[in-house]
N, C-alpha and C positions, 0 to 999 in steps of 0.2 A: 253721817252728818246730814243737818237738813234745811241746809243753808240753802237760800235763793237767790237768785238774781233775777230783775224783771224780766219780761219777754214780750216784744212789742207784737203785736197779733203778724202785723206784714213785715216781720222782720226774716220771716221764715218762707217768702212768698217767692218763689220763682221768677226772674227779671220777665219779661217781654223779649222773646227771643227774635229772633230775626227770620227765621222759620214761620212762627207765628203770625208775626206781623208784616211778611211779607209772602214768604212760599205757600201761604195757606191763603192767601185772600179772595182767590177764584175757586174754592172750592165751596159746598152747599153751605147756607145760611145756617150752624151747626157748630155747636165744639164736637171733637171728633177725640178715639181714643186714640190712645198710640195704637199701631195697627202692627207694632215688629213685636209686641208682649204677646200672653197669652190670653186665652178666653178672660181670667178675672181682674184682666187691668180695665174692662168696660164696664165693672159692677157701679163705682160712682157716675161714672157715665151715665148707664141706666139710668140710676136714683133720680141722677137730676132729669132726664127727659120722663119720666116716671110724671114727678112730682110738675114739671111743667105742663103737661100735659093733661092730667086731673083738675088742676086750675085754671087751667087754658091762660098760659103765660106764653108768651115768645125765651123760647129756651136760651138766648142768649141774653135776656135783661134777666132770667132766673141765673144765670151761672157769671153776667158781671158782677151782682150784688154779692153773691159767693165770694168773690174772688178778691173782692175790695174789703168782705169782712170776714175773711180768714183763708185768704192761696187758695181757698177748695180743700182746705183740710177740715181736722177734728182732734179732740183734746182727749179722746176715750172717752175718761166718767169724770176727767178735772175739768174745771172751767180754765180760761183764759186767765191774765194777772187781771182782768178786768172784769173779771163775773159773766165771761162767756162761752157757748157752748156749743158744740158742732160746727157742721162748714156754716149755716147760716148765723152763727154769733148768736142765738138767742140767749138775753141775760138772765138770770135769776142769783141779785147780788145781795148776799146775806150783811145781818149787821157782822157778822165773826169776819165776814171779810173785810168790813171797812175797818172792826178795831185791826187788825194786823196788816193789813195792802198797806197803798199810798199815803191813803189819811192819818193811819196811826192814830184810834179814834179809842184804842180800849181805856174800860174804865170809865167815857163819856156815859152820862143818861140820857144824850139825844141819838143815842146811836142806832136805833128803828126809825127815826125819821131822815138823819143821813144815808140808808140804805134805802126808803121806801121811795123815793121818785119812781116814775112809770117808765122811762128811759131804762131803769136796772130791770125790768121785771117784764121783759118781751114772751120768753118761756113761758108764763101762766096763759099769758091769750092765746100764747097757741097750742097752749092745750087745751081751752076751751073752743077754739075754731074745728081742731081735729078730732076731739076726742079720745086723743092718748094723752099716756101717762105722762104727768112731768117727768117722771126716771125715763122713761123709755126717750121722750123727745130728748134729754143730755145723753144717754148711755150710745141710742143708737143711731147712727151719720144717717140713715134714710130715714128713718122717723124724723130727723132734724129739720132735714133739708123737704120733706114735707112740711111741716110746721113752718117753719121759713114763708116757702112757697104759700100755704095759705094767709101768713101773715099780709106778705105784697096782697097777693088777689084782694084781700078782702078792703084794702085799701084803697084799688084801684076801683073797684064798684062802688063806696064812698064815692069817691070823687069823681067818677063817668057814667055810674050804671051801668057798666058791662066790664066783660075782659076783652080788648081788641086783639088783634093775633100783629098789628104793626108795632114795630119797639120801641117806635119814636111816642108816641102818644101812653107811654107807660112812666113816664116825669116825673109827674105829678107821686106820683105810686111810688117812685123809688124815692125819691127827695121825701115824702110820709115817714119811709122803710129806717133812715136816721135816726128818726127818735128826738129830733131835734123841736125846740120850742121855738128856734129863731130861725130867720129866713138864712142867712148869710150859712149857715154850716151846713142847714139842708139841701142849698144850694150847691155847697162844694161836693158833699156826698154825691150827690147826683150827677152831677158834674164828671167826678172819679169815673162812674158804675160808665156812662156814656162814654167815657173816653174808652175806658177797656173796652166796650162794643166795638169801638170804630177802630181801636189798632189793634184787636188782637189778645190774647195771654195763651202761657203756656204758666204749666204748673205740677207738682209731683207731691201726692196725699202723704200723709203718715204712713203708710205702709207700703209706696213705692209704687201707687197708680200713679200713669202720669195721663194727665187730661190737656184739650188744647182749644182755644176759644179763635173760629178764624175769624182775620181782620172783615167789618162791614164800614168800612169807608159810607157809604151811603146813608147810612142813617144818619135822620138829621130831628133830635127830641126835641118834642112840642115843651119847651122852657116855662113857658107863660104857662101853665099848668099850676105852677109854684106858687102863685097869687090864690088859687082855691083853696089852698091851708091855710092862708086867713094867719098866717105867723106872723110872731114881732119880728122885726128888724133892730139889732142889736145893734145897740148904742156904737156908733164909729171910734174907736180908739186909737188919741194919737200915740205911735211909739216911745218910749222910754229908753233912748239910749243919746250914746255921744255922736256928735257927727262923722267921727270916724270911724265909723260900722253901717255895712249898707244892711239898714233894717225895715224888714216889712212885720204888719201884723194879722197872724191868722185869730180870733175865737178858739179857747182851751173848750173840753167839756166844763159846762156846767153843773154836770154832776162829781167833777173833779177836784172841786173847791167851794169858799164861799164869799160873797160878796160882803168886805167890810171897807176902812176907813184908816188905814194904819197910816201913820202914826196920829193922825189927827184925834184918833177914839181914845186914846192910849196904848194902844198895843205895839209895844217898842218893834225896831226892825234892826237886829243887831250883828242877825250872823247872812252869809252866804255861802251855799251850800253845791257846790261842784259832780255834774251826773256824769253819767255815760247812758244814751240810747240800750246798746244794746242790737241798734237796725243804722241803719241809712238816715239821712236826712229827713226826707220826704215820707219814706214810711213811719219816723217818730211824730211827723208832725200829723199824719195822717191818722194817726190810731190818737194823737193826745187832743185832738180836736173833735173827737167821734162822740158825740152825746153820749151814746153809751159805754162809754169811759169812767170811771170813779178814780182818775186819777189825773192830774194837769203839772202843769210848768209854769213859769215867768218865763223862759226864755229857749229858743233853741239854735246851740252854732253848727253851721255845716263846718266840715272839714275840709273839703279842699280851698278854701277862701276865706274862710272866715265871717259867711255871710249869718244873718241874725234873725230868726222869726220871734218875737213876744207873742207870746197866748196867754198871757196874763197881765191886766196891772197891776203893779207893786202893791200899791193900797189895798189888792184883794190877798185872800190867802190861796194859795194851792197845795192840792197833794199831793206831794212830790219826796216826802223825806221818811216817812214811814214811821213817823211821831207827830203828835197834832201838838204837843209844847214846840218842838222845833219849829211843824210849821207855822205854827202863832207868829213865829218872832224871823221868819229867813224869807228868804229870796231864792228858788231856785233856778238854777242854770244846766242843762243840759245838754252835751255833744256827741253829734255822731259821731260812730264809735263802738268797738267791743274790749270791752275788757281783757279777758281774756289772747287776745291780739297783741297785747304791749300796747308800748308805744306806736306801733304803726300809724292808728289813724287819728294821733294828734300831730297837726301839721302846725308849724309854724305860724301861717296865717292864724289859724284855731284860738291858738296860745294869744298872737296879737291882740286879737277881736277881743278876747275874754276879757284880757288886761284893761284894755281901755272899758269896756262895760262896768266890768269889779272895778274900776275905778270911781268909776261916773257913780255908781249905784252905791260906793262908800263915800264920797264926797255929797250927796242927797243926803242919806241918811246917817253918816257922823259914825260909821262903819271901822272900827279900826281895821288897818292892813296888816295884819296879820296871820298867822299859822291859827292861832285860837277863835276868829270871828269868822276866817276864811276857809271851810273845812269838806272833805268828802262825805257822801253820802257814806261811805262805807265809817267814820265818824261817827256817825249818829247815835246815840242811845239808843237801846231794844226798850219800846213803852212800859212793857210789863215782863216778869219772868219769862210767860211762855212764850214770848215772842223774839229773845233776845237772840238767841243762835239762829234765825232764820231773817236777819235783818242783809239787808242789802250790803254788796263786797265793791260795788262800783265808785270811784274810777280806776282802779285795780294800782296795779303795781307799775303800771308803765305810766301815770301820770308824775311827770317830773314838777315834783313841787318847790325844790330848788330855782327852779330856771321860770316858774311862774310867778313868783314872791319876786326875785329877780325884774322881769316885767311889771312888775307894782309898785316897782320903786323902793320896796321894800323887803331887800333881801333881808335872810335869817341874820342876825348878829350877833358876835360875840366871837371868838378866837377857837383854833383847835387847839387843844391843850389835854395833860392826864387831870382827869378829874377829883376830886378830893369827895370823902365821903360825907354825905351830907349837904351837898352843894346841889345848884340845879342843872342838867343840862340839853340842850336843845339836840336832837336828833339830825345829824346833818351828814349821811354819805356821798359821795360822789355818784352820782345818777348814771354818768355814763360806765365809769369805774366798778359799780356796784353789780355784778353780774350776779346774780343769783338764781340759785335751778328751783321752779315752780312745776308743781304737777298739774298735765290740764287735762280736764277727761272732756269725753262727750257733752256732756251736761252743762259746762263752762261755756262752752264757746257754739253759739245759733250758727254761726256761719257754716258749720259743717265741714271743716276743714281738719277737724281732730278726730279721727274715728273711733281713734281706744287714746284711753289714760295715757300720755308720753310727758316722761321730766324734759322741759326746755329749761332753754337757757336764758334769759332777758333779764336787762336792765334794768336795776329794781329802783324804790323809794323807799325801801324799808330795810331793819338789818333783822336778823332772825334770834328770838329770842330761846334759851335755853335752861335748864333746870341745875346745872351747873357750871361753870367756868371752866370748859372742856368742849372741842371739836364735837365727840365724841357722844355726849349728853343729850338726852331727851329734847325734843323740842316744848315748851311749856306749852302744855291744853288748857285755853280757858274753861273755865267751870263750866260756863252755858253751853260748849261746844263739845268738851270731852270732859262732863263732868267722872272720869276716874283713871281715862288713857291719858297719853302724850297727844303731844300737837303733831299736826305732819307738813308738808309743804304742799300741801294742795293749794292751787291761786286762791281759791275762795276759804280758806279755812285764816280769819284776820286775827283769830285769837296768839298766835305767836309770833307776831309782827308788831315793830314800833316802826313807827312812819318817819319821815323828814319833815320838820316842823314841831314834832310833839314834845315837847317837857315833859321831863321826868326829875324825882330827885335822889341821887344817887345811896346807894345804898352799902355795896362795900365796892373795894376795887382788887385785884391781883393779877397783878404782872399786865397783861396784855388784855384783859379782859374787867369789864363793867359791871356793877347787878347796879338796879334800878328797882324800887317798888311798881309793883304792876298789878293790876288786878287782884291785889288783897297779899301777892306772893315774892318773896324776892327771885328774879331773873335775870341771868344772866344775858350778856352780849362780845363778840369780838370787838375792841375798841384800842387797835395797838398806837401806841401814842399820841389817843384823843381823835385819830383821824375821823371815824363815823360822828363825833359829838363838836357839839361848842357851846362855851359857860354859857349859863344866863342868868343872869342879875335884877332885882327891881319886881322880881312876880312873887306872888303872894303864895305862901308854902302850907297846907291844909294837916293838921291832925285831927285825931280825935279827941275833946274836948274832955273825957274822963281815962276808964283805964276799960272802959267795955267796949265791943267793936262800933264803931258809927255807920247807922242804915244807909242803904244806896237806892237811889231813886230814878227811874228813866221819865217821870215828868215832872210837871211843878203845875199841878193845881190849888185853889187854896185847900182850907178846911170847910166841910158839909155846913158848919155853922155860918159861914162867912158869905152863902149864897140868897140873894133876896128868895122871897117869896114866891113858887111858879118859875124858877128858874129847875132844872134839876140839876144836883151836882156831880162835877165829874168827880173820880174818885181814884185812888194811888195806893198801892201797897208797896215796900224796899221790894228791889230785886234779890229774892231769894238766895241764889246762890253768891253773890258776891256783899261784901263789906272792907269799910278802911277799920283793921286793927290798929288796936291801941300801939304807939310805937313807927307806927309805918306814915307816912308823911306823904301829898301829891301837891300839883300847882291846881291852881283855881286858872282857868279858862277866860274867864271875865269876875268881873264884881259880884257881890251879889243882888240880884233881881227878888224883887217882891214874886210871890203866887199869882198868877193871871189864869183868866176862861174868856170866850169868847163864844158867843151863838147867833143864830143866822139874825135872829131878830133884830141886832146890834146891840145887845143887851153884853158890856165888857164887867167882869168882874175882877176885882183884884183884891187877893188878899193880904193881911197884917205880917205875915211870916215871910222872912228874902229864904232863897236857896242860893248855892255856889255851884257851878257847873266845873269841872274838875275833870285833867285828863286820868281818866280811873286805868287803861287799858288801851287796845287801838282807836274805842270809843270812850266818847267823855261820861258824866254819869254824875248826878244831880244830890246833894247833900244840904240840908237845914242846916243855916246862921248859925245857928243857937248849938248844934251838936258838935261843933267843930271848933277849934281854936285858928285864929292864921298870924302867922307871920310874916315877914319879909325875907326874901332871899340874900345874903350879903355876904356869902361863903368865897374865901378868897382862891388861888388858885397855884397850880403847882408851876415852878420855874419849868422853862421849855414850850412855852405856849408860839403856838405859828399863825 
């Protein structure tokens, strides 16, 4: 499988221990190795006084900037989710990664100038500072953290003439080291790097070095440095929430989105789209505000309170859903949080805050509240074929969507009942009831608490779909995911799960069990008298408009004719592996929408042809007006409904 889930760079970073920031503070001005390992837990150690010392940097403003742009670790030979590389982050973010990351940009023809900002591309200067190889500076952690290291120095001679050996008069140099155009984020960077000076870190590499930065209480950086970079000061933004959420606002990267005009340009704002960090609070906010970022938010809830940072305004877009049709038209929202965790770290408060925001932010923009406007990241359409099995699985199984819709004022509706064939029905288990055994390996869960693959046991929103009406049977494989195996119970494997909230329209029934058309295939589910489902009435029922299969689409751009002159157009081909045959029937999601584009210039395009967005699968998935016929749902219902 080669599914992903994001990974916040400091989600993996070792707390500030107490050791650190306290039992280390009288010792030399120094990060020190652990001293009970053997000789090769000092090797990054080395690196870094190495590399500090060539530059003539104060070794501990080389190893806070480390530490604040990646724990002191390294990615091997991959980059970060954000196109970065070694312990010092240095970027080199291709267009291949903006069409598939955050942005969700394939198929765009502005997708060389969505990657070329100088923010994504720190790697080439510091191979030209050092004179190694761009492979060598990603492959290798000490070539990195050289390249690093020369990046700062050469900044810090800019802007003093020299390299001073005091850490307070090195500011200026690290507030550069951001990558930032405006003052207020270069600010905060700096800020971070200075504070780890003054309390301290500890930290443990990818391969079990563990490194420790003692606390310098003393040091006090010359601030006012920050004014010699001559940066804009970004526009002050006032917050975008209800008064019943204590919300502040940080600056998102701006290379994580783009500045437009919605709805005022026309570019509707329909859906809201529900994350999971993946980190902590403060480390999602810290990485989604990092310039060197190619990915952003509207919004982020802490967990234990419910408190609220925006790093976006609404009117702008951000990258945040891993399709740029979605993010034309959503709002994301994001909670600390892991997926893989369950429900743990969605606390009541959490749930509260959301509710009132998802409120406020569908009563602005004429949002309906629902399952179909309101939906996970893990929802989302795959842009194009090869992208579709490695789209995002978050907010996983432990967000209770029941009890959230519940808070919205708008629980699911309709009756538990046995379903009749050909009707529509709404996905609706008992969340706490629904116990279900998920596989979680390593790879799932950052927090490090999973060390090998183990089936748990947790509280699902989903019921598991199967190949037959039998315990016994196969789990269905979607095509993207196992195009020729079965499905399995992996957390992250969404291709054989229907969620709570999703419509479906029913296909046969027998005895205790349901099929539902699903991703092109009839599947089954356990449904003993109606209890996982409840009817739904009044939504619009999608076939194929002849007797051949109808294409499936993950965006909605117009047609190449329909783009002015000097615009370039984006472009769409059906997802390969999937279609609605002739015969099989889904719900439409919303209405249909005209073809929309959008580019930085504020140049909106909209084309003559609508699409339906349509729950195709655990993701929805985009079909032409014109290829489809729809009806109304109006199928009655069997005696015994509760």
């Amino acid at each position: 499988m080669h599914q992903r889930k994001k990974r916040l760079r400091l989600s993996t970073v070792i707390a500030v221990s107490a050791l650190a920031a306290g039992g280390l503070a009288t010792l030399p001005f120094t990060a020190l190795a652990d001293t009970t390992g053997d000789a090769a837990n000092a090797s990054r150690q080395q690196d870094f006084a190495s590399a500090a010392a060539q530059y003539h940097i104060p070794l501990n403003v080389l190893l806070g900037v480390a530490y604040q742009e990646s724990g002191w670790r390294s990615h091997g030979e991959l980059p970060s989710t954000d196109g970065g590389f070694g312990p010092l982050h240095l970027t080199d973010v291709t267009p291949a990664m903006m069409a598939g990351g955050d942005a969700g940009a394939a198929g765009r023809d502005d997708l060389a100038s969505l990657a070329a900002q100088p923010a994504l591309h720190t790697l080439q200067a510091a191979a030209k500072l050092t004179g190694l190889s761009v492979e060598t500076l990603r492959k290798d952690p000490a070539a990195n953290i050289r390249g690093g290291a020369a990046l700062l120095a050469s900044y810090q001679e800019k802007l003093t003439g020299s390299t001073p050996s005091d850490a307070s008069q090195w500011y200026g140099a690290v507030a550069r080291y951001s990558q930032s155009t405006q003052k207020q984020a270069a600010v905060r960077f700096a800020d971070r790097v200075f504070d780890t000076i003054r309390d301290g870190a500890a930290g443990v590499t990818e391969n079990g070095q563990r490194l420790r930065l003692a606390a310098a209480p003393q040091v006090r950086p010359e601030d006012a440095q920050v004014d010699r970079l001559h940066l804009k000061a970004a526009a002050t933004a006032d917050t975008e929430c209800p008064a019943s959420v204590d919300c502040t606002f940080v600056p998102g990267s701006a290379a994580g989105g783009q500045v437009s005009n919605r709805p005022a340009n026309g570019i509707r704002i329909d859906t809201i789209v529900i994350h999971d960090l993946e980190s902590t609070y403060q480390a999602g906010i810290n990485t989604l505000s990092d310039p060197k970022n190619a990915a952003s938010t509207h919004y982020v809830m802490r967990s234990s309170d419910g408190a609220v940072t925006q790093m976006v305004p609404t009117k702008d877009i951000a990258f945040q859903a891993g399709n740029y049709s979605t993010n034309l038209h959503s709002i994301g929202i994001e909670h600390e949080g892991y997926a893989a965790e369950g429900a743990t770290w969605y606390t009541e408060a959490q749930y509260e805050a959301t509710a009132d925001l998802v409120k406020y932010l569908a009563g602005r923009f004429q949002i309906p509240l629902d399952r179909q406007h309101i939906i996970g990241h893990d929802n989302v359409a795959g842009p194009n074929s090869s992208l579709v099995s490695g789209m995002h699985w978050d907010p996983g199984n432990g967000w209770d969507w029941d009890h959230f819709m519940r808070l919205l004022g708008h629980p699911l509706s309709g009756v538990h009942a046995v379903p009749s064939v050909g009707s529509v029905v709404t996905i609706d288990p008992s969340f706490a009831d629904n116990v279900q055994s998920v596989n979680v390996c390593p790879a799932d869960d950052p927090t490090g608490s999973t060390p090998a693959c183990t089936d748990k046991q947790q509280a699902s929103n989903f019921v598991y779909l199967r190949t037959a009406p039998d315990a016994t049977a196969p789990l269905f494989g979607d095509q993207a995911i196992h195009p020729t195996g079965a499905g399995t119970n992996r957390i992250n494997d969404w291709g054989s799960t229907a969620q709570t909230g999703q419509q479906f329209v029913v296909a046969d029934v027998q005895g205790d069990w349901t099929a539902i058309w699903y991703s092109g295939a009839e599947v089954w589910f356990h449904n003993p008298g109606g209890q996982n489902t409840k009817c739904a009435y009044g939504v619009k029922i999608i076939k194929a408009a002849g007797t051949t299969p109808t294409a499936v689409y993950g965006s909605s751009y117009p047609d190449k004719s329909e783009y002015p002159a000097g615009l370039g157009a984006s472009t769409q081909a059906p997802l390969s592996m999937y279609t609605v045959p002739a015969g099989q029937a889904y719900v439409a999601t919303q209405p249909p929408a005209a073809t929309d584009d959008y580019f930085t210039s504020g140049a909106v395009v909209i084309g003559a042809k609508k699409m339906y967005t349509i729950q195709y699968n655990h993701r929805v998935a985009l079909v032409y007006a014109n290829d489809v016929t729809a009806t109304t749902a109006i199928h009655h219902w069997e005696d015994g409904a509760n």
